[in-house]
N, C-alpha and C positions, 0 to 999 in steps of 0.2 A: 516845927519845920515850916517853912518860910517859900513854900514850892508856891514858884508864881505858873497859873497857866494859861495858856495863850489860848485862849478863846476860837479865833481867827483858825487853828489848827486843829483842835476841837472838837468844832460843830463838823468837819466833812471826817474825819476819823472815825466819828464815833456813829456817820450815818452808814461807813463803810461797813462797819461793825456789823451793824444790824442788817444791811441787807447779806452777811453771809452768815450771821447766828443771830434767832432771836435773845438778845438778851435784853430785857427789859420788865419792868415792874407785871406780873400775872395778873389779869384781869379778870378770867375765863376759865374753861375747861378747856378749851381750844387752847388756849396760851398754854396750858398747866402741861398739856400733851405733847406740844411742841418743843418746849424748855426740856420737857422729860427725856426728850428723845435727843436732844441736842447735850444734853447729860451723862446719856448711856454712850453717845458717838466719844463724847471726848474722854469719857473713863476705858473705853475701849483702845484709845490710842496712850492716855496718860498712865491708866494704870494705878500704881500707889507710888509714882515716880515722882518727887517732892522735888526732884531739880528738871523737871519737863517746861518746858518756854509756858504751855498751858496749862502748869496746873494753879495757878493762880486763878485763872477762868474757871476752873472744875468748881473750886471753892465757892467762887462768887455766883456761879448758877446754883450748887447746892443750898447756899443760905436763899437765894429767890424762891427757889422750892419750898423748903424748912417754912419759910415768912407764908407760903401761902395755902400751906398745909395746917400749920395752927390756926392762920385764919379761919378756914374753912373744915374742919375735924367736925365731925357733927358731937354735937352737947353731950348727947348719951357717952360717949368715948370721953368727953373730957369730966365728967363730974364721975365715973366711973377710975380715974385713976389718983 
């Protein structure tokens, strides 16, 4: 796939973005709680509704979660399974 993207469109879209959902890579607990919540708001309206305009966005916050959950799983939990 060959998708060219305009940059120029881009960078103010994707600032829109974030100042109405945090979505962006977990740094924190504070991040961790926000995304969490920004999570439960969108499963709240998506549902398990696979043709929902958002549930593309469900996905993509769930793997940010997932990414920073195995990160951060404390040891005892991981050498235990």
């Amino acid at each position: 796939m060959n998708t060219v993207i305009d940059i120029q469109r881009l960078l103010p879209a994707w600032k829109t973005l974030q100042e109405v959902a945090p979505v962006s890579h977990i740094e924190s607990e504070s991040d961790y709680e926000q995304i969490t919540t920004l999570l439960n708001t969108l499963l709240d309206v998506v549902r398990d509704d696979a043709s929902h305009p958002l549930y593309s966005l469900v996905s993509v916050v769930g793997d940010l979660i997932e990414a920073y959950e195995i990160d951060h799983e404390p040891m005892a939990l991981r050498l235990s399974a």
